[in-house]
C-alpha positions in Angstrom: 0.0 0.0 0.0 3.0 2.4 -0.6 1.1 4.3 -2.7 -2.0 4.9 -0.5 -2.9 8.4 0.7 -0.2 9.2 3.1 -3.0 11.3 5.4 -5.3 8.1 4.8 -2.7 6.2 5.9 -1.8 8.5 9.2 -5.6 8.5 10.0 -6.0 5.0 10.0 -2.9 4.1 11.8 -4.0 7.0 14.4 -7.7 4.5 15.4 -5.8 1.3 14.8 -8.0 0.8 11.0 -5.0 0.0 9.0 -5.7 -3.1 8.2 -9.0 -2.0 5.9 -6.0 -0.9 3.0 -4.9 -5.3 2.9 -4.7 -5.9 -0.5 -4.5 -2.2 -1.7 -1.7 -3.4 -4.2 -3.9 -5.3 -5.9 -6.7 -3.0 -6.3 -7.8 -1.3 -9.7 -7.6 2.6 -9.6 -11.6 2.4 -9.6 -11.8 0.5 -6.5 -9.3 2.5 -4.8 -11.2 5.6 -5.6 -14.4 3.9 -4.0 -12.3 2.8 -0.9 -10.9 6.3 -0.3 -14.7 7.7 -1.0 -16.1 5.0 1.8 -13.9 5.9 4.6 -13.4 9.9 3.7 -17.2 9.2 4.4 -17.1 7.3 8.0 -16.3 9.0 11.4 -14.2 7.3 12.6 -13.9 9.4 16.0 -18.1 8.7 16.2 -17.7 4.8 15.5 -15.2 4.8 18.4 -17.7 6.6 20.8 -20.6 4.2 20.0 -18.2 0.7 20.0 -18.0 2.0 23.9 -21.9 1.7 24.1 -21.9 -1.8 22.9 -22.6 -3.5 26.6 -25.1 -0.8 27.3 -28.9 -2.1 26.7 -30.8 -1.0 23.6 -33.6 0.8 25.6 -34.3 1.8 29.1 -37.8 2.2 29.8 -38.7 5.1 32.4 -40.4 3.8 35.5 -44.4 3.6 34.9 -45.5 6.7 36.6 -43.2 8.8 34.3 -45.8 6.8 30.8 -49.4 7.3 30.5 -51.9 6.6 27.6 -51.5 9.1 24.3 -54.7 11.1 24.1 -55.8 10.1 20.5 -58.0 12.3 18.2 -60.9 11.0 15.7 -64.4 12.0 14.4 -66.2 15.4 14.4 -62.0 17.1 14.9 -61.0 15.4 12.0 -64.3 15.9 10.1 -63.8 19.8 10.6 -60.2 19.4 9.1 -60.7 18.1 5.6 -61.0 21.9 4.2 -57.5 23.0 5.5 -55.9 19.6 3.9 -57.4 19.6 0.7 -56.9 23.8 0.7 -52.8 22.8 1.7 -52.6 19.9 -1.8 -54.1 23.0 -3.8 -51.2 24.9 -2.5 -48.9 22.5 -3.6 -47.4 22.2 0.7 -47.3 18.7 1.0 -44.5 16.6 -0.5 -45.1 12.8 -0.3 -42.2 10.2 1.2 -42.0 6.9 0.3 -39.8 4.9 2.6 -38.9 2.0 0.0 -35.3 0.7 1.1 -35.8 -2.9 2.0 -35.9 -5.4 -0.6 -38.0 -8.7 -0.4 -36.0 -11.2 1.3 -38.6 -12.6 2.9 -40.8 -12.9 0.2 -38.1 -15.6 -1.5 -37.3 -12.2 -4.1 -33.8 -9.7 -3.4 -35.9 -7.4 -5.6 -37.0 -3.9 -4.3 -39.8 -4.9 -2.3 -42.1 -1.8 -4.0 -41.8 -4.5 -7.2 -43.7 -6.9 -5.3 -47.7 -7.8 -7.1 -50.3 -7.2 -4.4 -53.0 -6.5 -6.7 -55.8 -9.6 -5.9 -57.4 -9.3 -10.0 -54.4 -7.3 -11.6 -51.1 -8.1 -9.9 -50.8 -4.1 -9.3 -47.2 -4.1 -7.7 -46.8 -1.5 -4.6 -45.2 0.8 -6.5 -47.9 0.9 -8.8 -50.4 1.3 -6.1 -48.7 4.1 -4.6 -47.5 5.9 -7.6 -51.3 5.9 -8.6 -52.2 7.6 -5.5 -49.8 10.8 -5.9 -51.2 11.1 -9.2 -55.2 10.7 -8.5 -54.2 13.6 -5.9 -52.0 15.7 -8.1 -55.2 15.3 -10.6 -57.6 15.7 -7.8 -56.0 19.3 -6.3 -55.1 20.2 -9.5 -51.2 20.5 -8.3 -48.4 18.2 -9.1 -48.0 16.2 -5.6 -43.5 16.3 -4.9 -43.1 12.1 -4.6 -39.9 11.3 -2.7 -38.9 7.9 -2.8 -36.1 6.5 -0.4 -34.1 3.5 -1.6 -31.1 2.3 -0.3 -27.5 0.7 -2.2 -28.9 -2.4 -2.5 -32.5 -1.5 -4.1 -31.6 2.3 -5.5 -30.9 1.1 -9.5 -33.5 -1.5 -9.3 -36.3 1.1 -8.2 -35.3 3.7 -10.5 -35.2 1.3 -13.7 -38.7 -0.6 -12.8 -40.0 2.9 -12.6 -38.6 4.0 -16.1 -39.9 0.7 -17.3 -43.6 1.8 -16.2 -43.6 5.2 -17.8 -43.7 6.7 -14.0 -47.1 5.7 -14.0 -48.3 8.6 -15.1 -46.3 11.1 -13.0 -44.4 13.4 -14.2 -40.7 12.8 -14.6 -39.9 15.3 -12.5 -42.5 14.8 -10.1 -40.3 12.0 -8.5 -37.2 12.3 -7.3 -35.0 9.2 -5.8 -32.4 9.6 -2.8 -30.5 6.7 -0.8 -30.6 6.5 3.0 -27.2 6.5 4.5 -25.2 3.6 5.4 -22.8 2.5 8.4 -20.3 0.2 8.5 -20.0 -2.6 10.9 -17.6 -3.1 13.7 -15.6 -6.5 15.1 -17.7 -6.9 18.4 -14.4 -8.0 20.1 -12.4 -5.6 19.0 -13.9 -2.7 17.5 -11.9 -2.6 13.9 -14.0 -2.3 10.7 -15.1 -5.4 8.9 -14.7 -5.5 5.2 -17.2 -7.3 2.9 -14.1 -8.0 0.7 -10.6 -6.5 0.2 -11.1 -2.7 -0.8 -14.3 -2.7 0.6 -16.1 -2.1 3.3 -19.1 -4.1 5.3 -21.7 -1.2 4.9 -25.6 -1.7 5.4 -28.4 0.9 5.8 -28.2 3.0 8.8 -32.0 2.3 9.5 -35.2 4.2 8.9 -34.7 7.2 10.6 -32.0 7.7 8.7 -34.8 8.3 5.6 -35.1 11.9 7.9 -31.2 12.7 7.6 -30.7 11.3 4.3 -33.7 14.1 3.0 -31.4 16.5 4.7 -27.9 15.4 3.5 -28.7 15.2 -0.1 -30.4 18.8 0.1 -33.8 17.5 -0.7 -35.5 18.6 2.6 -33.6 22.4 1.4 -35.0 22.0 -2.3 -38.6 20.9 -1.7 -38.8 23.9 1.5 -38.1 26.2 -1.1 -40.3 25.0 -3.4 -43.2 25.9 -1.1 -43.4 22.8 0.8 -44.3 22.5 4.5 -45.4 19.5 5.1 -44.4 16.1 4.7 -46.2 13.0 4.8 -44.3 10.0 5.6 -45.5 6.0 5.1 -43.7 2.4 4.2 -43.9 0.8 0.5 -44.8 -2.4 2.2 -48.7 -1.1 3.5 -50.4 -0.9 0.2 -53.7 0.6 2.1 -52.5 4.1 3.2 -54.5 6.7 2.6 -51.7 9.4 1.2 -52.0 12.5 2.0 -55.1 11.7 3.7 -56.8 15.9 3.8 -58.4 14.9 7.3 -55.1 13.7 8.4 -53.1 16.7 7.1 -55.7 19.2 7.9 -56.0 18.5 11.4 -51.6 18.6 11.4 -51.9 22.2 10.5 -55.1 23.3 12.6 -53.2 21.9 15.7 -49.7 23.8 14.7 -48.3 20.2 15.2 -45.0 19.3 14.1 -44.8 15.4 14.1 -48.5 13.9 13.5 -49.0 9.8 13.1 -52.0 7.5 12.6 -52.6 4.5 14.6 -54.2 1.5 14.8 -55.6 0.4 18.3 -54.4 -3.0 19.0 -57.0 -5.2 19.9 -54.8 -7.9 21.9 -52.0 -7.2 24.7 -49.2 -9.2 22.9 -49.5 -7.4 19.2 -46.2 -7.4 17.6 -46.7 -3.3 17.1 -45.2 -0.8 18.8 -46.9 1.3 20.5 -47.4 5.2 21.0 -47.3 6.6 24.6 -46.5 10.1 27.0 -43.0 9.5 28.1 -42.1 11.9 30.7 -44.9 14.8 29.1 -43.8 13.8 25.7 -44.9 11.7 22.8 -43.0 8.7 22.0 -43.1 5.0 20.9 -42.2 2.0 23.0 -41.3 -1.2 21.1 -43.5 -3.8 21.3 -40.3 -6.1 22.9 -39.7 -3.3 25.5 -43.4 -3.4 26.9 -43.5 -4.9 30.1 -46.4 -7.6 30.1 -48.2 -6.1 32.7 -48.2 -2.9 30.6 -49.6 -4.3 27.5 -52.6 -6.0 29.5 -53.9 -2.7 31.8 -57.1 -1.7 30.7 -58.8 2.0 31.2 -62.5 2.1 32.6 -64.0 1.8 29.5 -62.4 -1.7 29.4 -60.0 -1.3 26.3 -56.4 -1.7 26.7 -54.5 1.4 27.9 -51.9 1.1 25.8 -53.2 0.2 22.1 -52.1 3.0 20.1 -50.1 1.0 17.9 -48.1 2.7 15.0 -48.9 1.6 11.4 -45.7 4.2 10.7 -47.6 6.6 8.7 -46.6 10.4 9.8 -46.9 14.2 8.8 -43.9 16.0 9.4 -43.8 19.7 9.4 -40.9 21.3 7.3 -39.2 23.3 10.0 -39.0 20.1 12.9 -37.1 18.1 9.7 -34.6 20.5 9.7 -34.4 20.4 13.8 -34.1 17.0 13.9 -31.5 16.5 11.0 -29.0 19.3 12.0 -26.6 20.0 15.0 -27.1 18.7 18.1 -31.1 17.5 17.2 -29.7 14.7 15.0 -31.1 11.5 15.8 -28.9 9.4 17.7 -27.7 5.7 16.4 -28.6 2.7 18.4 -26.2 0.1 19.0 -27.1 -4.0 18.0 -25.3 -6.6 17.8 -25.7 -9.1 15.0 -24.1 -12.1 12.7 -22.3 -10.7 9.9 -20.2 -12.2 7.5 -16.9 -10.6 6.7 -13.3 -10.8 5.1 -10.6 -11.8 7.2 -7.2 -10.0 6.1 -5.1 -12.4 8.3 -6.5 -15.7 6.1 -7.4 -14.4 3.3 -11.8 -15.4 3.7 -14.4 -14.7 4.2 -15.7 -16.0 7.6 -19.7 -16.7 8.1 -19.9 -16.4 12.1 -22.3 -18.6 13.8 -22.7 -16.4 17.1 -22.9 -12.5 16.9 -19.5 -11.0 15.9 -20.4 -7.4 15.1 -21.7 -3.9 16.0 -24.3 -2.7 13.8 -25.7 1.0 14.1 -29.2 2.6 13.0 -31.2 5.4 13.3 -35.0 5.0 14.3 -38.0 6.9 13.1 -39.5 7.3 16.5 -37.1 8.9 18.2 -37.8 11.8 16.4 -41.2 11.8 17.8 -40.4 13.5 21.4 -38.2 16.1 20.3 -41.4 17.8 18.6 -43.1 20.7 20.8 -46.7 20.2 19.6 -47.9 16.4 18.1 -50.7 14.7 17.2 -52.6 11.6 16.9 -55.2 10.5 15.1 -56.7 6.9 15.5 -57.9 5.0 11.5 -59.8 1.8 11.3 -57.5 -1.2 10.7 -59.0 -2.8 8.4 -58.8 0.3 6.0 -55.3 1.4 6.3 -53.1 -1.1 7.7 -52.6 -4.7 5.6 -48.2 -5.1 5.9 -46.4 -7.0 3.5 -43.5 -8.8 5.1 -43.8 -12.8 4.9 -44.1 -15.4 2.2 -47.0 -16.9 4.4 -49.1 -16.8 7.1 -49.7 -13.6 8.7 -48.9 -10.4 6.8 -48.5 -12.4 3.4 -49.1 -12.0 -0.3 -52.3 -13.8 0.8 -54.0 -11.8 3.8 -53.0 -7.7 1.9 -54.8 -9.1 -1.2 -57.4 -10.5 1.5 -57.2 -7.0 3.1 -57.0 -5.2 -0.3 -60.4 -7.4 -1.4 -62.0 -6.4 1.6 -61.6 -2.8 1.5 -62.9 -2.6 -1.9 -66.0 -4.5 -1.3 -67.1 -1.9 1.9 -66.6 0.6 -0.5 -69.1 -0.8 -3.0 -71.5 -1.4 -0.2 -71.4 1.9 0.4 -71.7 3.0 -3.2 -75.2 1.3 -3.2 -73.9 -1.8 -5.1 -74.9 -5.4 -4.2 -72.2 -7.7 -3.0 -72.0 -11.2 -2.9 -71.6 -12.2 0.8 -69.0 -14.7 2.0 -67.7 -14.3 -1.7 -64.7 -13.9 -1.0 -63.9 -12.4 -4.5 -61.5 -10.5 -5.9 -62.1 -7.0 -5.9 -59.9 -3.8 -6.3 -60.6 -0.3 -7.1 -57.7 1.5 -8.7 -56.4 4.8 -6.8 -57.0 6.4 -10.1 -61.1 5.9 -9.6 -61.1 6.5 -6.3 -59.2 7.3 -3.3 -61.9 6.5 -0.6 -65.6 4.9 -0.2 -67.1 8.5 -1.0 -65.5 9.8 -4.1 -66.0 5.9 -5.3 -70.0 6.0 -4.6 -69.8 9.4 -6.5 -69.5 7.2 -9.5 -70.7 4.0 -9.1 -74.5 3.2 -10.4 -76.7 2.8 -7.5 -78.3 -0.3 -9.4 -74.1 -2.1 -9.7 -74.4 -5.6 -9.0 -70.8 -7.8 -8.3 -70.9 -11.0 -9.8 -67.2 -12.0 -10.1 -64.1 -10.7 -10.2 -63.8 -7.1 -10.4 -62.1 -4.4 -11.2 -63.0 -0.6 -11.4 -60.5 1.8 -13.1 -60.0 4.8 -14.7 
């Protein structure tokens, strides 16, 4: 490595990192280049603070008199809000983001899990779902909706190609614009060095959702959309194909309330709900993980005989413009949490790569949620399960291919009900009604015949 950058060389040698520049001599000038560019990247002074957190524990949960149930809003409040939300999409002040990082590992595919069909008569894919969305309310409010779509290295070339493929559906090219979330590299457990997925490269994976907030900051897109007259953002996963985007209730009653970090949730209906759940922490809102809620917790029940603590997150959030820039800057920036995982890396010393069979490293994230108490004012606002919340994450059983085209199904067929049309009970049919007809049960029964009769599959487009 004679020819290495001398001050890369000093710095390593400084933290004891040398040994990430093995095989250096062998390297073509391209790799090099991407080496340098990987650790120019890292701090190594802030990796070296967090390895001395590895033994301390992931969460601590305040004693229980310091957590109480989050008041949670719904009805005639929301009801009242629906003029302010559409009046802010006119406007063009809300920007759309699309958390869409994780590919489909579970689902037997490493494809971005966005290209993943959920549609139970069409095959729609996710993508296609929610693309159709940002356009039904672009056309809607007359104003082209800003869609921000995370990815991450592994899924960033795949998204963008598979939405070149489909034309955009329908949005305007410049209507969407792609960023990565940030990565972090991985650390020995034993001895704190960096681990190297190969020679001349480091073992770097996504540095977790929250990191979708700094990402939007680090690129300049949370600066570009702010002064394109954005002030609002509305956050949601690519794996929950029912989310109402933009929902004008939703972001109406975000503004009336001057709140700065808004989320929908679903109230669980049974104590040991893999969910987490949203809670006052110490005067503040917050969300505590479903693994960190003490049993006893999760089973109190208030007077009216529902569990106390069942505001369970869906992760679907406004954001105001100004707390994005609080929590992304200075000494507001979300904090990484420590864990400690199996990863496979290159040894320098032998020469392979080693597949561990206990935990050997330090991985470190950023979460979503701990943005949630650093805003002044918040708000939440309770939606019906069954309309907005149908995850995609396993290959069977729950939260399958099978139960969101179930859930998809479902939703449709209360929406024709309402419409005046005559279902087929017990059916169970395949029904869907593309974004691009309608975005709720209202605006569909503003165009469905009173007299419609289902009697088979269906489908109702544009």
């Amino acid at each position: 490595m004679t020819d290495a950058p001398d001050d890369l060389i000093r710095r390593l040698r400084h933290h004891g990192q040398e040994h990430v520049l093995t095989g250096w001599d062998g390297l073509s000038a391209s790799e090099r280049a991407a080496l340098v560019a990987e650790l120019a990247a890292i701090d190594v002074a802030e990796l070296e603070a967090l390895y001395r957190k590895r033994d301390e524990p992931l969460s601590v949960l305040p004693p229980r008199d310091r957590i109480a149930p989050l008041p949670v809003e719904s009805g005639d409040e929301l009801a009242a809000a629906v003029e302010t939300g559409r009046d802010a999409l006119r406007r063009g002040a809300v920007a759309v983001l699309l958390v869409a990082g994780g590919q489909g590992s579970r689902l037997g595919t490493k494809a971005p899990k966005g290209t993943f069909p959920v549609g139970p008569v069409t095959d729609a894919t996710l993508f296609e779902i929610h693309a159709e969305k940002v356009l039904a309310l672009s056309r809607k409010y007359r104003m082209p909706v800003p869609f921000l779509v995370m990815t991450s290295p592994a899924t960033h070339a795949d998204t963008e190609a598979f939405f070149r493929e489909h034309q955009f559906f329908g949005l305007a090219r410049d209507q969407v614009t792609f960023f990565q979330q940030g990565t972090m590299p991985a650390l020995d457990l034993a001895t704190g060095k960096l681990l190297l997925e190969k020679p001349g490269s480091l073992f770097l994976s996504p540095n977790g959702h929250g990191g979708t907030l700094t990402a939007l900051a680090d690129t300049g897109l949370l600066a570009d959309i702010k002064s394109r007259g954005v002030k609002h953002v509305f956050y949601f996963q690519v794996d929950n194909p029912l989310v109402a985007i933009a929902d004008p209730a939703f972001v109406g009653r975000h503004i009336q309330t001057g709140s700065e970090a808004s989320s929908k949730v679903v109230f669980k209906e049974q104590p040991g709900e893999k969910v987490g759940v949203l809670a006052l922490i110490d005067g503040r809102c917050g969300i505590i993980e479903y693994s960190d809620l003490p049993a006893e917790m999760a089973a109190e029940r208030g007077a009216d005989g529902n569990l106390a603590f069942r505001a369970g997150s869906p992760a679907i959030h406004v954001f105001s413009v100004p707390f994005l820039e609080r929590v992304t800057a200075g000494a507001g920036r979300l904090a990484y949490h420590v864990a400690k995982k199996k990863v496979p890396y290159f040894d320098p010393a032998t020469k392979q790569v080693i597949s561990p069979e206990k935990e050997n490293a330090l991985k470190f994230e950023m979460f979503i949620f701990d943005a949630l108490p650093a805003a002044d004012k918040w708000l939440a606002v309770s939606t019906r399960r069954d309309d907005e919340f149908a995850p995609l994450k396993n290959a069977t059983g729950p939260d399958s291919p099978e139960t969101v085209r179930r859930a998809i199904s479902d939703r449709a067929a209360r929406w024709l009900v309402h419409a005046g049309a005559t279902v087929p009970k017990d059916a169970n049919l395949p029904l869907e009604i593309s974004p691009l007809y309608a975005l709720d049960a209202d605006e569909c029964a503003a165009k469905l015949p009173r007299d419609f009769r289902v009697t088979g599959p269906l489908v109702l487009k544009e």
